[in-house]
KEPA-358781 format. One record per residue (C-alpha): x, y, z; residue in one letter. Coordinates in steps of 0.001 Angstrom, whole numbers, plus 500000, padded with zeros to 6 digits. Example, Ala and Ser with C-alpha at 12.3 -4.5 7.8 and 13.67 -1.06 7.14 Angstrom:
! KEPA-358781
512300495500507800A513670498940507140S
! end
This chain:
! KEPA-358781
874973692472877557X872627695251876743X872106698020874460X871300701819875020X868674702945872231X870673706099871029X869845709381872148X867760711270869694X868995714523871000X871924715428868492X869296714525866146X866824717289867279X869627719768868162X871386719187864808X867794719444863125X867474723378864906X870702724266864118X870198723620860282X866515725633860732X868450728293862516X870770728850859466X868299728734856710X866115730828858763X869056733497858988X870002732927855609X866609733930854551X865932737091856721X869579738676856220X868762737745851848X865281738716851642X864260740516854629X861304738208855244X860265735104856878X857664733110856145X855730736155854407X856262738554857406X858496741489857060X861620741885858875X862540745614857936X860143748524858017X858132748859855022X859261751681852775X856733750823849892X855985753027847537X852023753782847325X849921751331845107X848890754521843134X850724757892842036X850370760273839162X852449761735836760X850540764074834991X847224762536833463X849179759661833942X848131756737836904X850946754673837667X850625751170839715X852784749970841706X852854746244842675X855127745887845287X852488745591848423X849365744457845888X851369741673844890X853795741268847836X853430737443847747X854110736525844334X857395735613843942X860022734143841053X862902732302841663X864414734925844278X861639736695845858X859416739260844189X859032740622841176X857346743734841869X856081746203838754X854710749621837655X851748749732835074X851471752948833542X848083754098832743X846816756912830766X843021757473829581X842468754115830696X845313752205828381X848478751019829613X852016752672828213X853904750632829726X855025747908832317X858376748253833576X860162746019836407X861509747425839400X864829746298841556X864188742630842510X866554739566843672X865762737396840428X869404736576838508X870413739143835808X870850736045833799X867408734893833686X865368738508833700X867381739688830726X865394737160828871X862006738779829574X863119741721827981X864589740144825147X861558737888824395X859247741429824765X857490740073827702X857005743886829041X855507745181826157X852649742886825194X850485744813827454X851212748410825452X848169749898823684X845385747496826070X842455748994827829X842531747519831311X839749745307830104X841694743559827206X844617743286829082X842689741515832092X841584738755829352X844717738257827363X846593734987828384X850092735884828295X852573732385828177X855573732048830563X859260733098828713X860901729376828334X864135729553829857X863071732109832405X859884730676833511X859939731608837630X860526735090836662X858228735547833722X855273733838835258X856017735776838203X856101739161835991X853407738020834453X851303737454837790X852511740773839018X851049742763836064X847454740879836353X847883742013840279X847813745798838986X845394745244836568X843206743716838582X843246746888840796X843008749356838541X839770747754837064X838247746718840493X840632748409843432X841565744633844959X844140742023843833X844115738377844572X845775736847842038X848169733669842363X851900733382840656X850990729445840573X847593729000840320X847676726468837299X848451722740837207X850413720871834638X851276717905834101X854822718696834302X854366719592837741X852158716300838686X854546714387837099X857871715830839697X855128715232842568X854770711347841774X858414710973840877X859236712297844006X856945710430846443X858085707027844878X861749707926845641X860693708635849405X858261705726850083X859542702718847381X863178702583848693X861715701821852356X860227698739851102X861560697861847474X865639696901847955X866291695889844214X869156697186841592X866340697155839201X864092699549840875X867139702078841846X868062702211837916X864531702912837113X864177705164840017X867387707007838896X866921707419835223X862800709030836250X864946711409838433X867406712807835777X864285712868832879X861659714242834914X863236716128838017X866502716777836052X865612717862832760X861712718044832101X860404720030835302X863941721511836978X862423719965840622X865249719733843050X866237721120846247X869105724379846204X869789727495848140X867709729181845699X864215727385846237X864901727312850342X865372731297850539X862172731470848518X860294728857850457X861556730067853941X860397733685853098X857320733528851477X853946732675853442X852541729255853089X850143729284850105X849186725759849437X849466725034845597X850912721543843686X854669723372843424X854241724554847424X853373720629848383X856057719649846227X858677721795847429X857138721012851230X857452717029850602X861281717470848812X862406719358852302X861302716739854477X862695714423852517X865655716533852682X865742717781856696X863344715608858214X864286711688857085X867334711924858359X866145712779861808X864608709649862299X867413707502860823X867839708181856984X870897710475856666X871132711951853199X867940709689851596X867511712757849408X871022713020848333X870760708855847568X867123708414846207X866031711790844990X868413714383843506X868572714503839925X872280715634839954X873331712611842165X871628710516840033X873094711373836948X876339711011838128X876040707339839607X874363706661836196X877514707696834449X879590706252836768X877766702876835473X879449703325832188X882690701981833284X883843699433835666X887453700886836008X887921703690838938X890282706054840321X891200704653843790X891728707863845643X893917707640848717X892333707868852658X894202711061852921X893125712518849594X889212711918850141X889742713754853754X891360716887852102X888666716874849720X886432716653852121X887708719447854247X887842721220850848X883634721250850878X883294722248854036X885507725140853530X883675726097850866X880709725686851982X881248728093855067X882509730165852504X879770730666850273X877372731081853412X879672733506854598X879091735310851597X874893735180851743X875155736868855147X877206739764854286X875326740198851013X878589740146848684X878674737497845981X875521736187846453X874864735139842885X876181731696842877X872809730601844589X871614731419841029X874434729270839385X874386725913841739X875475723406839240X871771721568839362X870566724759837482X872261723156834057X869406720650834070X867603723842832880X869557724047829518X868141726514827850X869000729297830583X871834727895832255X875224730011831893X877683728159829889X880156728026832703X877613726264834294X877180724078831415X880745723494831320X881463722450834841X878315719927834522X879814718414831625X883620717765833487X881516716823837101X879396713684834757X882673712969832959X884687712281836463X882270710328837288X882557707946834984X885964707293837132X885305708624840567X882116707677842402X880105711151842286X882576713409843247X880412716472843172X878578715180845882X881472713937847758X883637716632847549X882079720481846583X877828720465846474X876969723326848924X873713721943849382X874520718120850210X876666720114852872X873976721403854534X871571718255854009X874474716483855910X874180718677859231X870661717662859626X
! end
């Protein structure tokens, strides 16, 4: 008897279909795609006055430097050659996480600086907000920089840390070890470097929130670009060639965590055949839902609450906090059942 190789087709065509919807997703959320602009540009000019007052506006000097949502465009006001002020403009970042910038006085370190001393002061990223205040940050440097010298080329992540080389090598071990290394012992230690480093140190992990950004922002290579670049083929491209959901198994920081608490007792909740298919139904369901909801715009702000965001403590909503908390506990007794049976992203990991 002999065997057909299976067709790779679905493969491919379920590989474009999951492209297709993160590719709408991201022009109907941001109105860009890959750093080109879908609607026409209504910018306001880089520079207007207001009296003997020069104000600069960031939004095409500093078009590409985004936060966690998209940009995080600015207005420096400038009068006999100090600033006034910095205030924000209408961005996509969660309410959440800008209202820290304002209450840790991010927009008024600036006040009172020639453009000069503001061009050399090194201004440190708000903890618990840090996409949006190093994006701020970046934004303001943009407009200084062209006040003082009419061009602007400044990065939102041109630094390396450690923190970030650290998610890097965590990650590539958990997509090249499991191919060859089989043993309980490495998956423990591969799990426990996930939930410390991914999870709780550096906030590395794939959501709906990092692939809007990535899909609509132009490719500027950096150490958090190749990282995010190597976590989505991990995510959309293994399983095209024969390793469905090897990010959901070996990498996520949220799946880990709960098949390490689910080590902490032998004793589980047998749930029936039919139970685990209504629960099952239940994610889909909800996961059309909530995608329903990024494409008419309404609700939108749960991208901003995905229950992986509770790894960042410090700025994570308590509800979020909350529902983490029950999610680990039940799985103790059910075999990750946030994975199973709700996670909006493993939904859409599992199409590809």
């Amino acid at each position: 008897m002999t065997y057909s190789k299976p067709s790779a087709w679905p493969r491919i065509v379920a590989f474009i279909a999951v492209f297709s919807i993160i590719a709408s997703l991201t022009a109907v959320h941001t109105g860009r795609l890959f750093g080109h602009k879908l609607t026409h540009d209504t910018s306001a000019p880089a520079v207007t006055t207001q009296g003997e007052t020069e104000v600069i506006n960031t939004t095409t000097l500093a078009e590409n430097i985004t936060g966690y949502g998209g940009p995080v465009p600015v207005e420096i006001y400038l009068t006999d050659g100090r600033i006034d002020s910095v205030r924000a403009l209408p961005n996509t970042e969660s309410p959440q996480f800008f209202a820290k910038l304002s209450a840790a006085g991010l927009p008024q370190r600036w006040n009172g600086k020639t453009l000069d001393e503001a061009s050399a002061m090194q201004v440190d990223a708000v903890s618990g907000a840090t996409f949006s205040s190093k994006a701020f940050i970046a934004n303001v440097s943009a407009g200084i920089e062209y006040a003082r010298h009419n061009t602007s080329s400044v990065s939102a992540d041109s630094g390396i840390s450690v923190k970030q080389i650290a998610a890097l090598i965590i990650i590539l071990c958990a997509a090249i070890l499991p191919l060859f290394f089989k043993k309980p012992a490495y998956r423990l230690a591969q799990q426990l470097a996930n939930v410390a480093v991914l999870g709780f140190w550096s906030g590395t992990f794939i959501d709906y929130a990092m692939m809007l950004t990535f899909f609509s922002n132009a490719p500027v290579i950096s150490l958090a670009w190749i990282t995010t670049l190597v976590l989505l083929v991990v995510g959309f491209i293994y399983p095209a060639f024969g390793k469905p959901s090897f990010y959901c198994t070996w990498v996520c920081p949220l799946g880990s965590l709960q098949e390490l608490a689910g080590r902490v007792s032998k004793k589980k909740i047998k749930l029936s055949a039919t139970t685990v298919k209504r629960l099952d139904s239940f994610r889909q369901i909800l996961w059309i839902g909530l995608l329903t909801l990024l494409y008419i715009g309404w609700g939108t702000a749960w991208i901003d609450n995905e229950l992986f965001t509770a790894f960042i403590v410090q700025s994570a909503s308590w509800i979020v906090l909350v529902v983490g908390i029950i999610f680990i506990c039940l799985s103790v007794f059910i075999t990750r059942p946030f994975c199973r049976f709700v996670c909006p992203t493993g939904s859409i990991l599992k199409q590809a």
